[in-house]
BALOBA-1460 file (C-alpha; in Angstrom, 3 decimals):
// residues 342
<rec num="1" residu="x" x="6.030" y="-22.258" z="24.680"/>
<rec num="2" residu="x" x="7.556" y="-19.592" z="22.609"/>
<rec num="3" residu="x" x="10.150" y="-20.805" z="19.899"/>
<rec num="4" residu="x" x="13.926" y="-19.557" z="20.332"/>
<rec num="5" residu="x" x="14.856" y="-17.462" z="17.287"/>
<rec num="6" residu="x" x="17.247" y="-18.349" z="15.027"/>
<rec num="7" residu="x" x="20.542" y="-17.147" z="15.453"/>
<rec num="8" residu="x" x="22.422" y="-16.590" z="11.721"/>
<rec num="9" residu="x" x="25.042" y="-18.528" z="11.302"/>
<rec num="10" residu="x" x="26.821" y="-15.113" z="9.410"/>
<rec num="11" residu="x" x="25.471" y="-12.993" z="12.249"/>
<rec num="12" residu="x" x="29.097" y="-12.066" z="13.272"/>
<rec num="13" residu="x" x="30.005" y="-11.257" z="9.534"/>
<rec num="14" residu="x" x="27.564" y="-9.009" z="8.989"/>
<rec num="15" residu="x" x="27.710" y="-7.474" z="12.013"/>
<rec num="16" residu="x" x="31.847" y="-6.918" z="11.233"/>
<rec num="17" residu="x" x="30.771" y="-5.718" z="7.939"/>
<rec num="18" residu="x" x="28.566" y="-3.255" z="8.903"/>
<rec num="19" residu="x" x="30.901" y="-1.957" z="11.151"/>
<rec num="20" residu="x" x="33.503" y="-1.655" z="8.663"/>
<rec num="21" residu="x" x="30.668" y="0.439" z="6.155"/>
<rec num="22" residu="x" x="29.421" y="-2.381" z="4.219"/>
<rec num="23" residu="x" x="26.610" y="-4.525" z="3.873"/>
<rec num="24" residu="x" x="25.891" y="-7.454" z="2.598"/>
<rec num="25" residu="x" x="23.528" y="-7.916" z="-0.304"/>
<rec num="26" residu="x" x="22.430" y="-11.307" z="0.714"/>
<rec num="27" residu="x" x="20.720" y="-9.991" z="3.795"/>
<rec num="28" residu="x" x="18.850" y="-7.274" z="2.248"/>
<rec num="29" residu="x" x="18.433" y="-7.481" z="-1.036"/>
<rec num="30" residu="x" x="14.632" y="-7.757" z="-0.791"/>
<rec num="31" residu="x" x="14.517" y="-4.138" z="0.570"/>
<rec num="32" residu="x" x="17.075" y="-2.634" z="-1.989"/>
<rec num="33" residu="x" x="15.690" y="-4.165" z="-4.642"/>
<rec num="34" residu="x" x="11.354" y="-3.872" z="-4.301"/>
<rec num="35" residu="x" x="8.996" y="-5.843" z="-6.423"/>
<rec num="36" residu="x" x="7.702" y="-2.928" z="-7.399"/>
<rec num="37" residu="x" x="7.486" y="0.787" z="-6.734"/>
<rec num="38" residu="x" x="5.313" y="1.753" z="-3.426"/>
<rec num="39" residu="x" x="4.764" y="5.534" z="-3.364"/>
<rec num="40" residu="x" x="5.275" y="6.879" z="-0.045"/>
<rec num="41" residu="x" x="2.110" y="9.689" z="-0.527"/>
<rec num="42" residu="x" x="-1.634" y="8.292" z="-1.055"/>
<rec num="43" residu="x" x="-3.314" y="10.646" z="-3.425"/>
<rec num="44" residu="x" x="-4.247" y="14.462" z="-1.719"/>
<rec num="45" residu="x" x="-7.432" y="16.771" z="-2.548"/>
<rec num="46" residu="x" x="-7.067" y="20.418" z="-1.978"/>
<rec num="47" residu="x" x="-10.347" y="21.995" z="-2.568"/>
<rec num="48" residu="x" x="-10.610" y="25.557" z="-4.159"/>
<rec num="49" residu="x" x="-13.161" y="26.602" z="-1.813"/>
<rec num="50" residu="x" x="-11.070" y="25.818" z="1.405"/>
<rec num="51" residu="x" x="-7.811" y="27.155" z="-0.171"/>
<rec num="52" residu="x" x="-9.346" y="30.682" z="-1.266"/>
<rec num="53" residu="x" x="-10.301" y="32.304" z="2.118"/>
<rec num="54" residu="x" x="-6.141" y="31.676" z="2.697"/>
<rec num="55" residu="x" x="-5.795" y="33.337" z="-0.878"/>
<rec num="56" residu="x" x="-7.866" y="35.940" z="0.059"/>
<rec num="57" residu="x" x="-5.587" y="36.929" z="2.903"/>
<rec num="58" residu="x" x="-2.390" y="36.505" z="1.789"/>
<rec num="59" residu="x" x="-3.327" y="39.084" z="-0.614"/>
<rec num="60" residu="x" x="-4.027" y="41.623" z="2.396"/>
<rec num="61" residu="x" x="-1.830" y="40.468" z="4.623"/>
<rec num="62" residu="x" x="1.569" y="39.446" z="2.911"/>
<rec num="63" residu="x" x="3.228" y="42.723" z="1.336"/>
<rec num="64" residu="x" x="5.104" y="41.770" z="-1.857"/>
<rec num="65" residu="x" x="7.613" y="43.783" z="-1.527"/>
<rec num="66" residu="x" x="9.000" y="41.913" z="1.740"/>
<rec num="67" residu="x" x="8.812" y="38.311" z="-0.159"/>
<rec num="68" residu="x" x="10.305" y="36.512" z="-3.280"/>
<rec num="69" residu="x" x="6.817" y="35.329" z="-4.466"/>
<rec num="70" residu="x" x="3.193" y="35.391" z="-2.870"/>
<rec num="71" residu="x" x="2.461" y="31.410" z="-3.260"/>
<rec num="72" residu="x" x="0.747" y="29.446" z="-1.105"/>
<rec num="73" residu="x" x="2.379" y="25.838" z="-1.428"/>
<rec num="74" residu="x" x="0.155" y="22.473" z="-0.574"/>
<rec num="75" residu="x" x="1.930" y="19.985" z="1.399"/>
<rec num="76" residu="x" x="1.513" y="16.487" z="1.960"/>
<rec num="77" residu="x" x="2.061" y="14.569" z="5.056"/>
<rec num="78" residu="x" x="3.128" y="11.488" z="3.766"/>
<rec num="79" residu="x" x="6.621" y="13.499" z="3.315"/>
<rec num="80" residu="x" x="6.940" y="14.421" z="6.929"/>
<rec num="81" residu="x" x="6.627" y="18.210" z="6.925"/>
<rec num="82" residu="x" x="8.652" y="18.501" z="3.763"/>
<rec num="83" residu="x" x="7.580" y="20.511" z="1.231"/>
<rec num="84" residu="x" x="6.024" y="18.720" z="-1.486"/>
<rec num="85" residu="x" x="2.737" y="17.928" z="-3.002"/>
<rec num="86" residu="x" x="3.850" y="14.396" z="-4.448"/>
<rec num="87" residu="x" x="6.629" y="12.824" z="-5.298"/>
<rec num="88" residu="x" x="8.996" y="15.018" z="-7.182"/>
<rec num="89" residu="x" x="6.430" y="17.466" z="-7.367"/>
<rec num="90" residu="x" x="5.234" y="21.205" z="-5.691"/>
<rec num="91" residu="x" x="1.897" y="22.392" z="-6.914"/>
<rec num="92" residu="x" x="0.667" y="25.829" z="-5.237"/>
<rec num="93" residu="x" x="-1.541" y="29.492" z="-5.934"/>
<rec num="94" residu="x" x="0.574" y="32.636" z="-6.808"/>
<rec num="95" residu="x" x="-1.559" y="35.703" z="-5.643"/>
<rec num="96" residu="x" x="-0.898" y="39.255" z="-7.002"/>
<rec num="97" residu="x" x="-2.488" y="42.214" z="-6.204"/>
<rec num="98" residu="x" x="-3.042" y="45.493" z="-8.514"/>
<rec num="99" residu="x" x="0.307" y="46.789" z="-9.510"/>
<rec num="100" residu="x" x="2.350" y="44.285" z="-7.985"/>
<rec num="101" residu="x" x="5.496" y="43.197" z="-9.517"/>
<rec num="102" residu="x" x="6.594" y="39.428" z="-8.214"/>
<rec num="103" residu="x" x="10.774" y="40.428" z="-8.078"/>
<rec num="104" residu="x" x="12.568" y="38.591" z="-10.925"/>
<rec num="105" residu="x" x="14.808" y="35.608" z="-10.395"/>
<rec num="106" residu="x" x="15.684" y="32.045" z="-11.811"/>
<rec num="107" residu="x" x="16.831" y="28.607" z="-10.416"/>
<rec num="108" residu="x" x="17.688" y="25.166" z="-12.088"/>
<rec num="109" residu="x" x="13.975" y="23.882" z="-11.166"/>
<rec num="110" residu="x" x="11.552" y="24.301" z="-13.929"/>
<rec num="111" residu="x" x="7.987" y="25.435" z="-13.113"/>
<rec num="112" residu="x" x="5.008" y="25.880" z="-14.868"/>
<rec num="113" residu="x" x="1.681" y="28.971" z="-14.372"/>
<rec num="114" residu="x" x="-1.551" y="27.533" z="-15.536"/>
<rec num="115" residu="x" x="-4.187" y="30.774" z="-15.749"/>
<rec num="116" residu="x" x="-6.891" y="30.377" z="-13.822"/>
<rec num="117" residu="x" x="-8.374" y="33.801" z="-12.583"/>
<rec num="118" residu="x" x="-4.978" y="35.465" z="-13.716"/>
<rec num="119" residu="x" x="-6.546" y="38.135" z="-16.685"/>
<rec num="120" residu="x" x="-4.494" y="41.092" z="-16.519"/>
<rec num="121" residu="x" x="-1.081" y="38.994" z="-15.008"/>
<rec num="122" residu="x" x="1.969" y="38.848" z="-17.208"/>
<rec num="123" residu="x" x="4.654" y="36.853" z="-16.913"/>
<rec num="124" residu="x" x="8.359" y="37.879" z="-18.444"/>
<rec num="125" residu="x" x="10.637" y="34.955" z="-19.248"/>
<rec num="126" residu="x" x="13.795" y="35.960" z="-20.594"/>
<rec num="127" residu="x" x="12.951" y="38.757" z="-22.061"/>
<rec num="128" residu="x" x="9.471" y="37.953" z="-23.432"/>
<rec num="129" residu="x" x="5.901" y="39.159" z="-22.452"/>
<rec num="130" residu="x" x="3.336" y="36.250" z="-21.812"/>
<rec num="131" residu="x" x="0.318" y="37.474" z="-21.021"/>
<rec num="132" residu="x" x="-2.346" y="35.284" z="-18.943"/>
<rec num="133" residu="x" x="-5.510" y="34.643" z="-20.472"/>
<rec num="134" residu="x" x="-8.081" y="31.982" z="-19.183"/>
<rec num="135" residu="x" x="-6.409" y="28.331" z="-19.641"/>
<rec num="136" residu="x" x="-3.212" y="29.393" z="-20.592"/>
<rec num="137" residu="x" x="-0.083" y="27.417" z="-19.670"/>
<rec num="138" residu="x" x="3.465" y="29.723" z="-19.596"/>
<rec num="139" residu="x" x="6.796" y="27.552" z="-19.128"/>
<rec num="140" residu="x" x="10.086" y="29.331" z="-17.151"/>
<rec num="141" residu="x" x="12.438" y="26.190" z="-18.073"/>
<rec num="142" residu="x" x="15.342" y="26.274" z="-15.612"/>
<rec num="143" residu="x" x="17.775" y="29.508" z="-15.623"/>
<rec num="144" residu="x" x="15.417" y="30.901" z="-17.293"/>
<rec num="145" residu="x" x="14.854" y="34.889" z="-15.659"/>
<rec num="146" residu="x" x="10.881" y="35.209" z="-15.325"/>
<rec num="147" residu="x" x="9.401" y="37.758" z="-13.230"/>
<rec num="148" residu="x" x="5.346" y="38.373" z="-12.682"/>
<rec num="149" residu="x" x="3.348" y="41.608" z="-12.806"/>
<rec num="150" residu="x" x="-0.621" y="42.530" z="-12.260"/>
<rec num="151" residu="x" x="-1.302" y="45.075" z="-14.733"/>
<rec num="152" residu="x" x="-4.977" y="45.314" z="-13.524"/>
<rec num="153" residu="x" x="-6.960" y="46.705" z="-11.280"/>
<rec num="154" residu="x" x="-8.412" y="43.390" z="-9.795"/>
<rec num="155" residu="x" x="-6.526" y="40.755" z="-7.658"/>
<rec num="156" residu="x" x="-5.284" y="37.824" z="-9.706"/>
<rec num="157" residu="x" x="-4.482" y="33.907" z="-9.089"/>
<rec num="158" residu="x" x="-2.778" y="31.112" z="-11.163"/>
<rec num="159" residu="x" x="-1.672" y="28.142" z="-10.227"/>
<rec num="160" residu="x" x="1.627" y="27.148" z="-10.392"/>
<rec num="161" residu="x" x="3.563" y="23.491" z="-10.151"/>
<rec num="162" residu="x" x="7.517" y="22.952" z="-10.232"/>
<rec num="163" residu="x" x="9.990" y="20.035" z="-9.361"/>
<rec num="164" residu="x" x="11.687" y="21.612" z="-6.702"/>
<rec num="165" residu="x" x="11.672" y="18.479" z="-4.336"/>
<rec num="166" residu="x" x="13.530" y="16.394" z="-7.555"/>
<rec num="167" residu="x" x="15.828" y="19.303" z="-7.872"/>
<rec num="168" residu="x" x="16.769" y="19.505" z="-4.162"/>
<rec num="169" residu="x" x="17.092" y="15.682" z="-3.434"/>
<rec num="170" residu="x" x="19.885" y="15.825" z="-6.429"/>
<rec num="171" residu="x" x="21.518" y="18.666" z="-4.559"/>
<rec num="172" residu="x" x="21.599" y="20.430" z="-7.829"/>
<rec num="173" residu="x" x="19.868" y="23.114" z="-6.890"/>
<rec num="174" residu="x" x="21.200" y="27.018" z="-7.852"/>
<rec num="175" residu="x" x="19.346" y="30.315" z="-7.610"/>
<rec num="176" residu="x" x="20.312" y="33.976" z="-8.496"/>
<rec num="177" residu="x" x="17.429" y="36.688" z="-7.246"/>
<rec num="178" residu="x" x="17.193" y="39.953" z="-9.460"/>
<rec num="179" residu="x" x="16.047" y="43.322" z="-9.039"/>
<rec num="180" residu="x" x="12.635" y="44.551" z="-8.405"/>
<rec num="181" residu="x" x="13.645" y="47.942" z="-9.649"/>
<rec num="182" residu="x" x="15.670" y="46.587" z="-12.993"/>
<rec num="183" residu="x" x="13.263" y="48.522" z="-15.466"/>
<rec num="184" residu="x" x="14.412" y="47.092" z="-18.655"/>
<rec num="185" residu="x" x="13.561" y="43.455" z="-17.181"/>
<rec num="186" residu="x" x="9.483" y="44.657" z="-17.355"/>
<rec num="187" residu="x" x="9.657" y="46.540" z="-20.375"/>
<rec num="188" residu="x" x="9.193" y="43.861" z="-23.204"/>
<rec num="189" residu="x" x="7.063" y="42.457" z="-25.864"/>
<rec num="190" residu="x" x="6.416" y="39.359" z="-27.119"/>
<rec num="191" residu="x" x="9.776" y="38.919" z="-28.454"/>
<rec num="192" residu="x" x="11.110" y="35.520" z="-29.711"/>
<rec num="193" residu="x" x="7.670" y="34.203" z="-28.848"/>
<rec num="194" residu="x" x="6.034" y="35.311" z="-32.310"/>
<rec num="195" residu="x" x="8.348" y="32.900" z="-33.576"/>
<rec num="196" residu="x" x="6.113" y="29.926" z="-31.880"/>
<rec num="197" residu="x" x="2.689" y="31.350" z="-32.216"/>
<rec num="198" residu="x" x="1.218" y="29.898" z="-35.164"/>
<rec num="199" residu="x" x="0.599" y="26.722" z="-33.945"/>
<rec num="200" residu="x" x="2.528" y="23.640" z="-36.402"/>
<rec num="201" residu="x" x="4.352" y="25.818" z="-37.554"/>
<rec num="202" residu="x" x="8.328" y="26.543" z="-36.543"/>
<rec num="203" residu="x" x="11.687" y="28.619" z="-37.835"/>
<rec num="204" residu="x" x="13.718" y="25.596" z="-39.813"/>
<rec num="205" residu="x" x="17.003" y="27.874" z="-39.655"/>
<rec num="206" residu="x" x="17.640" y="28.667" z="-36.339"/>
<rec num="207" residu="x" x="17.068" y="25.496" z="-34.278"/>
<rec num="208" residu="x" x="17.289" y="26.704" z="-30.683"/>
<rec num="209" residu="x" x="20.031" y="25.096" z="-28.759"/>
<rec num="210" residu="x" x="18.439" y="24.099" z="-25.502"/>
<rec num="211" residu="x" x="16.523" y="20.790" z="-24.208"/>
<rec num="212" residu="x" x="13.458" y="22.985" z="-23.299"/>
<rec num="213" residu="x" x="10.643" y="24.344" z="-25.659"/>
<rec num="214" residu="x" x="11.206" y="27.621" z="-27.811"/>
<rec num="215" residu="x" x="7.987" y="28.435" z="-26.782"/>
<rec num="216" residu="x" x="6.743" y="29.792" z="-23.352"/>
<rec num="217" residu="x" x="3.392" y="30.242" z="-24.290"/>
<rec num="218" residu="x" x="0.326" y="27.913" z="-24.570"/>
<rec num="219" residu="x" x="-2.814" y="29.756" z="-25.326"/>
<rec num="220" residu="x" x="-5.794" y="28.766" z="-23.624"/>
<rec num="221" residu="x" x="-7.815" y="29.301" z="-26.307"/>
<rec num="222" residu="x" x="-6.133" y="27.183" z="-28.663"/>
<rec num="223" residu="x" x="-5.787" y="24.405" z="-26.315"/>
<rec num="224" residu="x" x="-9.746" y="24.098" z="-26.018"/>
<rec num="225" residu="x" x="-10.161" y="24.254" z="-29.366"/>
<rec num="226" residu="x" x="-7.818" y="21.007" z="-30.066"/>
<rec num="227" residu="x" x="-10.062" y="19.489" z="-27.424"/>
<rec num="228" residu="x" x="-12.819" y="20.020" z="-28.745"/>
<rec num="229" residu="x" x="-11.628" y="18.747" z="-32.701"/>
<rec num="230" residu="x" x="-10.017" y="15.509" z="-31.305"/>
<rec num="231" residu="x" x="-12.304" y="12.182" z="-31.593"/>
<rec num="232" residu="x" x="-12.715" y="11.063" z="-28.562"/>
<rec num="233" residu="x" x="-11.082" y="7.648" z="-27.440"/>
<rec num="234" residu="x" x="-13.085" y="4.360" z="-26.446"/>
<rec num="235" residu="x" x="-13.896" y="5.521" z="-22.760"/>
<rec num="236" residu="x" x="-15.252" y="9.077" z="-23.845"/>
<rec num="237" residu="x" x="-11.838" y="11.373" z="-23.087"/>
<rec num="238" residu="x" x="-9.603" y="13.326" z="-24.817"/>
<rec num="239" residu="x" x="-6.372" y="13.802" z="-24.209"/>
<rec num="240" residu="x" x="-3.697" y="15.992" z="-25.452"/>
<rec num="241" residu="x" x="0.256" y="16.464" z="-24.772"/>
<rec num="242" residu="x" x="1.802" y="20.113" z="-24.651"/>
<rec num="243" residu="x" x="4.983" y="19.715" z="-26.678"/>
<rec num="244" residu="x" x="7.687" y="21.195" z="-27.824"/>
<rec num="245" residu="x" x="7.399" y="22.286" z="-31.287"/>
<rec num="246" residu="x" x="10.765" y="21.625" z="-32.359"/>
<rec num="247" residu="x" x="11.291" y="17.834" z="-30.883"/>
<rec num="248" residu="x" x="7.499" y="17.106" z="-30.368"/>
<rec num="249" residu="x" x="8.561" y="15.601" z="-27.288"/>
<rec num="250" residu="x" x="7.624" y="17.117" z="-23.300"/>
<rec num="251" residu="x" x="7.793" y="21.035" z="-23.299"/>
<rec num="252" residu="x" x="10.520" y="20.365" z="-20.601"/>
<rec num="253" residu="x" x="13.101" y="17.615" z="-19.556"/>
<rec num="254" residu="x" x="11.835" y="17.073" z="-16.327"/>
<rec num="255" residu="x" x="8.284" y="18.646" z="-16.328"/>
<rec num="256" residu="x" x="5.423" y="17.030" z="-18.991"/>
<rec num="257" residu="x" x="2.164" y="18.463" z="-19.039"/>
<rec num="258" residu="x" x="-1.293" y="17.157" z="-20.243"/>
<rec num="259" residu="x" x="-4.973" y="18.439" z="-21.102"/>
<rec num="260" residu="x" x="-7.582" y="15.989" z="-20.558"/>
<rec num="261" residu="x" x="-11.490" y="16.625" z="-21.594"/>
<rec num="262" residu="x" x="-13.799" y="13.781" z="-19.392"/>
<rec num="263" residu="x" x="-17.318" y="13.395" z="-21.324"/>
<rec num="264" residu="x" x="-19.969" y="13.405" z="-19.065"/>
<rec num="265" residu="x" x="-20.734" y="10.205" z="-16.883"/>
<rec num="266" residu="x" x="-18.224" y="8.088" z="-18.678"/>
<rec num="267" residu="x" x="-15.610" y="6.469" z="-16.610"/>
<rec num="268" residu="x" x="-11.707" y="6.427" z="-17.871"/>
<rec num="269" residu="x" x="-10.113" y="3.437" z="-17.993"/>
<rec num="270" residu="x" x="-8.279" y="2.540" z="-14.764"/>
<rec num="271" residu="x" x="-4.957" y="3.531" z="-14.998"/>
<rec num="272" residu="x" x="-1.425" y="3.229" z="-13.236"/>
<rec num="273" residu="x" x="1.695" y="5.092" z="-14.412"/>
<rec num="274" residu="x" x="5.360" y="4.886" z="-12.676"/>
<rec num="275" residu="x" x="5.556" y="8.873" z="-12.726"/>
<rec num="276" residu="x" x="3.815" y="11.420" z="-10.671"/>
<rec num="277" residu="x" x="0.774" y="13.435" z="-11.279"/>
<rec num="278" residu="x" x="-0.884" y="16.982" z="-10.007"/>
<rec num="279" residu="x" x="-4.414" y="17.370" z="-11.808"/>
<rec num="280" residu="x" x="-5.830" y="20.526" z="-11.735"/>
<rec num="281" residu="x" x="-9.812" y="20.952" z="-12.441"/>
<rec num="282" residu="x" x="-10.196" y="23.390" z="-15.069"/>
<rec num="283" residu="x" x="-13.837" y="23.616" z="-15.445"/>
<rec num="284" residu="x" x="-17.082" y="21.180" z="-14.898"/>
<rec num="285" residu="x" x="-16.983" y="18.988" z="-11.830"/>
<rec num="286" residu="x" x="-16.230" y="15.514" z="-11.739"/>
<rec num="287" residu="x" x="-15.098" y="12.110" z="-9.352"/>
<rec num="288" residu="x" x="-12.029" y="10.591" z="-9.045"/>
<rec num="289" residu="x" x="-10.744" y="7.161" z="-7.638"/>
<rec num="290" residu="x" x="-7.584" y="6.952" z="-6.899"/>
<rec num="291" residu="x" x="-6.026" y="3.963" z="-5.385"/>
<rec num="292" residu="x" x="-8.401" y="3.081" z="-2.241"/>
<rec num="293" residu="x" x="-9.810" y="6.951" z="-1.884"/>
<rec num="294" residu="x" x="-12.474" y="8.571" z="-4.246"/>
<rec num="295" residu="x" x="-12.240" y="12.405" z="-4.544"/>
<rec num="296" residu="x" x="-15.228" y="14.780" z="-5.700"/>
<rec num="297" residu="x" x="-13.867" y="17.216" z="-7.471"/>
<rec num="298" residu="x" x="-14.768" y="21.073" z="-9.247"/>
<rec num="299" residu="x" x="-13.434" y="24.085" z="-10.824"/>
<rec num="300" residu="x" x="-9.790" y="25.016" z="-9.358"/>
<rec num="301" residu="x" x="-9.693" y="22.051" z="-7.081"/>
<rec num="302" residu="x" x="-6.328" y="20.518" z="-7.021"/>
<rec num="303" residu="x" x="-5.697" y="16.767" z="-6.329"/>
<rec num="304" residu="x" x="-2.568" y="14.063" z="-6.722"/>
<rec num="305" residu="x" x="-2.278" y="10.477" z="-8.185"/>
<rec num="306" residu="x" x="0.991" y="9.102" z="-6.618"/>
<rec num="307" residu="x" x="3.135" y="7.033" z="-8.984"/>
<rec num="308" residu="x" x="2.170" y="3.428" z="-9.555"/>
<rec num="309" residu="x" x="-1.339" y="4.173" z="-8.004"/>
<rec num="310" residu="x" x="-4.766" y="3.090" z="-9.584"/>
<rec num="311" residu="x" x="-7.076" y="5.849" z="-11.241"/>
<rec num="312" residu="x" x="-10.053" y="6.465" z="-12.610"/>
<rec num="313" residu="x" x="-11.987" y="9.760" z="-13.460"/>
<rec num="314" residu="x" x="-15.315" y="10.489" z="-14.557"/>
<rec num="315" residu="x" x="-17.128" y="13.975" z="-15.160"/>
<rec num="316" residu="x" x="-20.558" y="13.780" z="-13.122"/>
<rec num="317" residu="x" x="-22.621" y="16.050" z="-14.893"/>
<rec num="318" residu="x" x="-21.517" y="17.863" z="-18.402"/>
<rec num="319" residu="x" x="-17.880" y="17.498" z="-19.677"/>
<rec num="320" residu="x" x="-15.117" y="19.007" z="-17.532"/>
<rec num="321" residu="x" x="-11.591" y="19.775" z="-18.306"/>
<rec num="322" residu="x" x="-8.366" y="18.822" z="-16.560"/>
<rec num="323" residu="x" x="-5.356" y="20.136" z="-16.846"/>
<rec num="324" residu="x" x="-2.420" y="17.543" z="-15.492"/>
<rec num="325" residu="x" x="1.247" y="18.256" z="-14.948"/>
<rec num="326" residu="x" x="3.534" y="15.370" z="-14.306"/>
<rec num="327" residu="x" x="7.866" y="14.332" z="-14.003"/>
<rec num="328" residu="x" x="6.871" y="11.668" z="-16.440"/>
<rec num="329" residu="x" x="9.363" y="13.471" z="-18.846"/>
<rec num="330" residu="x" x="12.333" y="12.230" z="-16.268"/>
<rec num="331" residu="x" x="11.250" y="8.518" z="-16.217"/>
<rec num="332" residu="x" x="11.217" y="9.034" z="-19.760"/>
<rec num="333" residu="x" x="14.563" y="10.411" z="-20.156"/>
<rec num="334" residu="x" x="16.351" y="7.696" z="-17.827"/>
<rec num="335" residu="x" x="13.412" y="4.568" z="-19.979"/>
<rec num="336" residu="x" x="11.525" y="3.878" z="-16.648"/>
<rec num="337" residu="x" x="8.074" y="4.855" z="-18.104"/>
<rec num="338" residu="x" x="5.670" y="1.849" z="-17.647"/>
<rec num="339" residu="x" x="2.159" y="2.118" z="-17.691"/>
<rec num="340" residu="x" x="-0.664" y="-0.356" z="-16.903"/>
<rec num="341" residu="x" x="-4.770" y="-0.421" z="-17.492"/>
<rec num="342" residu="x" x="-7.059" y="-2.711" z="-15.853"/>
C-alpha cells in the first residue's frame, strides 16, 4: 500500500508567499545555494576536418559585402539552441576571401583571432595594423574599432573566440557598425603597437589608462619560442599565460588566454578549474579526457572543458601545441578562481 505524502505544515504560507512574490529560503535553499558548481554543457569536439567543407562554402557562397562578418559559430546543445560554445564563451572560423574587407565595427564584448591559415589577413584595431602570421594571437578589447582585410590572393581562416553569451546575459551589451568604405580606417601602420613589440620591455611614462593590454599583438613566433625555452613541469607540459605587459595580469578583464606545449605520451595531471575553457589544437595530435568523454584530437580541431569538469591531455605521438582561451580572468576579478588536481 502506497504511503500518503506528507502534507507541510507551512504549505499555506508558502503558498501565500509565493503569491505575494516571495519565497521562502527554508524551502529551497538547497537549490539556491548548490554544493558545488554543475556546468550545464559536457565538454564538445568540433573537428577541423568536418568544419572545413562548411568553410569552404561559406567562402563561395556568403558575399561579404551583404554580412557583418563571415564566421561560422559552433554551438552547443546543452544551451538549448542558444548561441554559445560553453559557458560564457563563443568560439568560431572567420573566412575571408582575396580582397575582402570584413566592415569595421566594435561592441562591449571582447574577442580574440588566433592565426591559423590566416597569412596575408590583417586585422586594424583602433587604428593599428596587426598582421596575421602563423600562431599569432590579436586582441580587439571591448569598444575597441577593429576591422579585417585579405590582402592576398589565397582564401584565409582564423579562429576566433569572444564572451558574447557573458556580455548578453548582463544585458550590457552595445554595438556601433562602421563603414566599409571609411578609407582612412584601412590605411594604417603599426602605430602604438611598436610601443609593445620588444617583448619585456614597456613605455614607463605613459601608462595607458585602460583595464585591457596596450598591446594587440602576440607574435606567433615568439610565443613558440618561450615554449620551447621553458623547463618543462613534472607531467611533461609547458604552459604559458599571454599577459598584459603593463599589469602582468590577463591581456583582458574578462577574456585570459593560455599556450600549452603536451610532450609526447605524457599525461597532464587531472585537472578541474571553476572557469570555462575553448582549446584549440595548434599543431601535433593528441587525446583528451574530459569529465566522462575522451576526445582524439589534431591540428585546428576545436574542443571545450566546461567549468568544474575533470581533464586530462596527452600528445599521442610527438609534442603538440594548444592554444586555450578561457573567462577565468572574470572569476578572477570577482575571487571565485578555485582549482583542483587529482
Amino acid at each position: 500500500m502506497a504511503a500518503t505524502p506528507q502534507v507541510r505544515t507551512d504549505a499555506a504560507l508558502i503558498a501565500a508567499l509565493e503569491n505575494a512574490n516571495y519565497h521562502p529560503l527554508w524551502d529551497r535553499y538547497k537549490r539556491i545555494t548548490p554544493v558545488t558548481p554543475r556546468a550545464k554543457d559536457e565538454p564538445m569536439h568540433w573537428p577541423w576536418r568536418g568544419f572545413e567543407p562548411f568553410v569552404a562554402r561559406a567562402a563561395k557562397e556568403v558575399p561579404i559585402e551583404d554580412v557583418e562578418r563571415r564566421a561560422i559559430i559552433m554551438v552547443n546543445p546543452a544551451f538549448g539552441g542558444e548561441t554559445v560554445t560553453t559557458g560564457n564563451l563563443i568560439g568560431a572560423f572567420t573566412v575571408l576571401q582575396p580582397g575582402d574587407h570584413a566592415v569595421p565595427h566594435r561592441h562591449t564584448a571582447s574577442a580574440i583571432r588566433f592565426a591559423t591559415r590566416a597569412k596575408g589577413a590583417v586585422t586594424i584595431v583602433n587604428g593599428r595594423r596587426c598582421e596575421m602570421h602563423e600562431g599569432d594571437l590579436v586582441l580587439t578589447p571591448a569598444m575597441c574599432w577593429h576591422g579585417h582585410i585579405n590582402e592576398s590572393d589565397h582564401g584565409t581562416t582564423w579562429f576566433d573566440a569572444a564572451n558574447m553569451p557573458l556580455i548578453c546575459n548582463l544585458d550590457a551589451s552595445f554595438f556601433e557598425p562602421g563603414l566599409r568604405s571609411e578609407k582612412a580606417f584601412w590605411e594604417v601602420d603599426q602605430g602604438d603597437e611598436r610601443l609593445y613589440a620588444a617583448s619585456g620591455l614597456a613605455p614607463a611614462s605613459d601608462a595607458p589608462k585602460t583595464s585591457h593590454s596596450p598591446k594587440y599583438r602576440y607574435p606567433g613566433e615568439e610565443t613558440r619560442a618561450m615554449l620551447a625555452s621553458m623547463p618543462p613541469g613534472p607531467d611533461g607540459s609547458r604552459t604559458l599565460r599571454y599577459v598584459n605587459p603593463v599589469s602582468g595580469g590577463a591581456v583582458m578583464p574578462s577574456l585570459d588566454c593560455y599556450a600549452k606545449r603536451l610532450s609526447a605520451k605524457t599525461p597532464t595531471r587531472t585537472r578541474r578549474a571553476t572557469y570555462n575553457q575553448i582549446v584549440l589544437c595548434v599543431s601535433g595530435e593528441g587525446r583528451s579526457t574530459i569529465g566522462d568523454k575522451t576526445i582524439e584530437w589534431r591540428k585546428h580541431d576545436v574542443f571545450t572543458i566546461p567549468h568544474w569538469t575533470w581533464a586530462q591531455h596527452e600528445a599521442l605521438y610527438g609534442d603538440a601545441d594548444l592554444f586555450i582561451v578561457t573567462d577565468r580572468s572574470v572569476f578572477e576579478a570577482l575571487d571565485l578562481v578555485r582549482v583542483e588536481f587529482q
